[in-house]
MIVEX-952520 format. One line per 3 residues: number of its first residue (from 1); for each residue x, y, z of C-alpha. Coordinates in pm, 1 decimal. Each point is the difference from the previous one (the first is absolute). Layout:
REM MIVEX-952520
NUM = X,Y,Z  ...;
***
This chain:
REM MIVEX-952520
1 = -4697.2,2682.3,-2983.8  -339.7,-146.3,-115.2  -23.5,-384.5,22.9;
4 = -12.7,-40.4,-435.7  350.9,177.9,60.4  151.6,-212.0,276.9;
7 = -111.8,-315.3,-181.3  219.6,164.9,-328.1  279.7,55.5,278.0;
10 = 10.7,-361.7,171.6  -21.6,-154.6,-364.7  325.8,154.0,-111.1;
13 = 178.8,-144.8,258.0  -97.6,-339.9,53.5  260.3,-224.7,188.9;
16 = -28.3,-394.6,-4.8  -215.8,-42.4,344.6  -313.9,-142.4,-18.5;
19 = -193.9,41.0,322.1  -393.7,20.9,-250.2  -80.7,-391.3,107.2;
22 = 34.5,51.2,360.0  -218.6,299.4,18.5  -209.7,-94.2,-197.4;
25 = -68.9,-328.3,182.2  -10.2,170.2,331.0  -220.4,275.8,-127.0;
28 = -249.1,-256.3,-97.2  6.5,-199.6,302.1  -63.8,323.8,171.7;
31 = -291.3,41.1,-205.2  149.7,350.3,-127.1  -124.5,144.8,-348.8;
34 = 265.3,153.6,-182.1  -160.6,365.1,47.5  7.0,-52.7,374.5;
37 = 360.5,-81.7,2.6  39.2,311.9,-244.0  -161.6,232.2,196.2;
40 = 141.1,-97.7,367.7  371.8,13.8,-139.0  -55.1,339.8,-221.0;
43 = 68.1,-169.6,-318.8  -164.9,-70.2,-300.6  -234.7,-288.8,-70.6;
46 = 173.4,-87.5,-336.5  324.0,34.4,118.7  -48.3,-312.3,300.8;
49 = -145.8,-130.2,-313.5  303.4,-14.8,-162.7  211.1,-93.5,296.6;
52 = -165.3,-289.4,85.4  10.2,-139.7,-387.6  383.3,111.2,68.8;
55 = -2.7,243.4,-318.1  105.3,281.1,264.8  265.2,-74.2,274.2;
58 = -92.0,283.8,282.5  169.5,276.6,102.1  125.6,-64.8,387.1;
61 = -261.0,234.8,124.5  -272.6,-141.7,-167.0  97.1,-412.6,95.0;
64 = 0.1,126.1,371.9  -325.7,159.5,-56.4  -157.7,-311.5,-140.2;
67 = 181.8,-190.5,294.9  -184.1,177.2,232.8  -344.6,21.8,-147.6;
70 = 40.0,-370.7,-22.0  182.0,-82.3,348.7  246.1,-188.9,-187.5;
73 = 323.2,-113.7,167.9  298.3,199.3,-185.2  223.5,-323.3,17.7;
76 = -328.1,-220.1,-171.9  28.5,250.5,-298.1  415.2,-16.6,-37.9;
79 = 43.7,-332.7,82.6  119.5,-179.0,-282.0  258.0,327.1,-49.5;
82 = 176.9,-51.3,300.3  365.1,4.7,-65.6  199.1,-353.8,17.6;
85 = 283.5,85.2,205.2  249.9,-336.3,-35.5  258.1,-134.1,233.3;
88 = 289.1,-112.1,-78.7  152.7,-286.5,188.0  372.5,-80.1,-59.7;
91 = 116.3,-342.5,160.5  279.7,-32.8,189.2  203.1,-253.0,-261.8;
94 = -66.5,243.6,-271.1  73.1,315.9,57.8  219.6,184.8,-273.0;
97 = 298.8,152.8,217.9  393.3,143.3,-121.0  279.4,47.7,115.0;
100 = 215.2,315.2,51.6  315.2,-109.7,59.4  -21.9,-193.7,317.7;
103 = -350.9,140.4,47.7  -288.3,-225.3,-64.4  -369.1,152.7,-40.2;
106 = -227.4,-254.7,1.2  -364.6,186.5,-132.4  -283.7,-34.6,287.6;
109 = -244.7,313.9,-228.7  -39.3,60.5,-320.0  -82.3,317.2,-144.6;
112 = -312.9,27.5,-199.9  26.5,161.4,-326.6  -342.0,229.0,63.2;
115 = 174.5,96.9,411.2  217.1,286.1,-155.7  38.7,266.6,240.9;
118 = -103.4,-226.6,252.5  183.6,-337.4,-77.9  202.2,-211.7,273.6;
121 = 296.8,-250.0,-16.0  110.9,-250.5,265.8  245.6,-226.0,44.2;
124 = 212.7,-178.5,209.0  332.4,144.3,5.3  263.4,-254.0,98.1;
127 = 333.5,102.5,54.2  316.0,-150.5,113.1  293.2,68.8,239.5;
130 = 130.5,332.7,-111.5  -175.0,73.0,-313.8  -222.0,277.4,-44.5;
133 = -271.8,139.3,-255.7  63.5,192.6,-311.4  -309.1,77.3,-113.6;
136 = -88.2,323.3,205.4  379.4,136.9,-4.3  -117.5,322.7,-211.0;
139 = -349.4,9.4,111.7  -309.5,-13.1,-189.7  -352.2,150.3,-17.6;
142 = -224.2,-181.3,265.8  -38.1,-119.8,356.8  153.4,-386.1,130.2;
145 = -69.5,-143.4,320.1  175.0,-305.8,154.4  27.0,-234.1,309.9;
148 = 276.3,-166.3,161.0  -148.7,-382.1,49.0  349.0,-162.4,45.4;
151 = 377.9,138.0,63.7  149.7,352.6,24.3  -8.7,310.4,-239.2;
154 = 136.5,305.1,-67.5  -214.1,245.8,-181.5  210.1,278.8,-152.3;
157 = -236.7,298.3,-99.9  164.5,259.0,-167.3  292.9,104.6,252.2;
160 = -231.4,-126.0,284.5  67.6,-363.2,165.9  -261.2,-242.3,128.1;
163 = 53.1,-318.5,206.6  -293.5,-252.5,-38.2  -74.8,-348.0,202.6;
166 = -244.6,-260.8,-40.6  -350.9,151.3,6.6  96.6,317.5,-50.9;
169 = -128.5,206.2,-330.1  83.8,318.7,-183.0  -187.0,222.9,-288.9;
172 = 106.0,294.0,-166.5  -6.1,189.7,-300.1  170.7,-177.6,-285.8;
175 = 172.0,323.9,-159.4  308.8,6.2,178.7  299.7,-263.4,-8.8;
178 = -70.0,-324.5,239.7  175.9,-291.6,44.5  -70.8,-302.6,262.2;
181 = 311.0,-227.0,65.6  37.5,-276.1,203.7  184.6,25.5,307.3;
184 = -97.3,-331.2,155.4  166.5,-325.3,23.5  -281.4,-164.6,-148.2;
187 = -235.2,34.8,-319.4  -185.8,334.4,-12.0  -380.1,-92.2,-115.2;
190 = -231.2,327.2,-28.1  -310.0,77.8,-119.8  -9.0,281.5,-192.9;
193 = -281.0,235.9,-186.5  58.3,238.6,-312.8  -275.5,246.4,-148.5;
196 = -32.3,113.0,-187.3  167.8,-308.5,-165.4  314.5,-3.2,-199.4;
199 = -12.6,-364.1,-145.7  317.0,-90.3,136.0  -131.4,-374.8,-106.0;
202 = -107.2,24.5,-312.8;
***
């Protein structure tokens, strides 16, 4: 590909990044004409040209090239790109919660509509003196994950019969029937983990 061609290339797909002001401005500093920096990253003159006036955005070949000829810090040229990951904080007096019969889940995560695949819900599950959870009884897609932190359970897992204590924790694969009941003689207080989630607060 001759450099008149890759320049014809790189201007049909332009993107909105404009890294042209900060090589430019460490190009000069450098002292660099824009034929040296042409020449030592096998690209056109014309085409840095254009990238530093930001009428081109560069191919990801050609942006590392110019990185190196220049000795320029990737994270200086993406900076401002950097993705703003949020947290989300729920307080304790206001978290959303229902109630399933005698089943309370009080929301501790909230899915994020972007998680998909990959999205969590918590809550505390408080249950009382012989009740037990509905929500699992057919199974769904998924994984959960719990821990005991106050009274007796009994996990039922398909046919299969689990007796959990204070501190103690259980994951498995959401696709078969589960139940947890409390056996104690005082309030059963979990917490437990869905994903991916199934909004069971909306």
């Amino acid at each position: 590909m001759t450099p008149s061609q890759k320049v014809d290339e790189e201007k049909t797909s332009r993107v909105p990044y404009h890294f042209g002001e900060k090589l430019r401005q460490v190009r000069e500093h450098k002292g660099y004409t824009l034929k040296v920096v042409a020449q030592k990253a096998g690209v056109s003159e014309s085409l840095v040209s254009q990238i530093e006036r930001n009428h081109v955005s560069p191919a990801i070949d050609t942006l590392l090239a110019l990185a190196d000829v220049l000795d320029i810090n990737l994270e200086f040229l993406f900076e401002e790109y950097r993705k703003e990951r949020p947290v989300t904080i729920i307080r304790k007096g206001e978290r959303a919660s229902i109630r399933e019969d005698e089943a309370v889940y009080e929301e501790l995560a909230r899915p994020a509509g972007t998680d998909k695949d990959n999205s969590i819900e918590s809550y505390i599950l408080k249950i009382p003196t012989g009740a037990h959870t509905h929500k699992g009884s057919y199974g769904h897609l998924g994984r959960e994950f719990g821990i005991i932190l106050k009274g007796k359970a009994r996990l039922t897992y398909e046919n299969k019969i689990y007796i959990l204590e204070e501190g103690d924790s259980a994951s498995f694969s959401a696709a078969v029937p589960h139940v947890l009941e409390n056996t104690g003689d005082c309030e059963l207080v979990a917490i437990w983990v869905v994903t991916p989630a199934q909004r069971f607060v909306k």
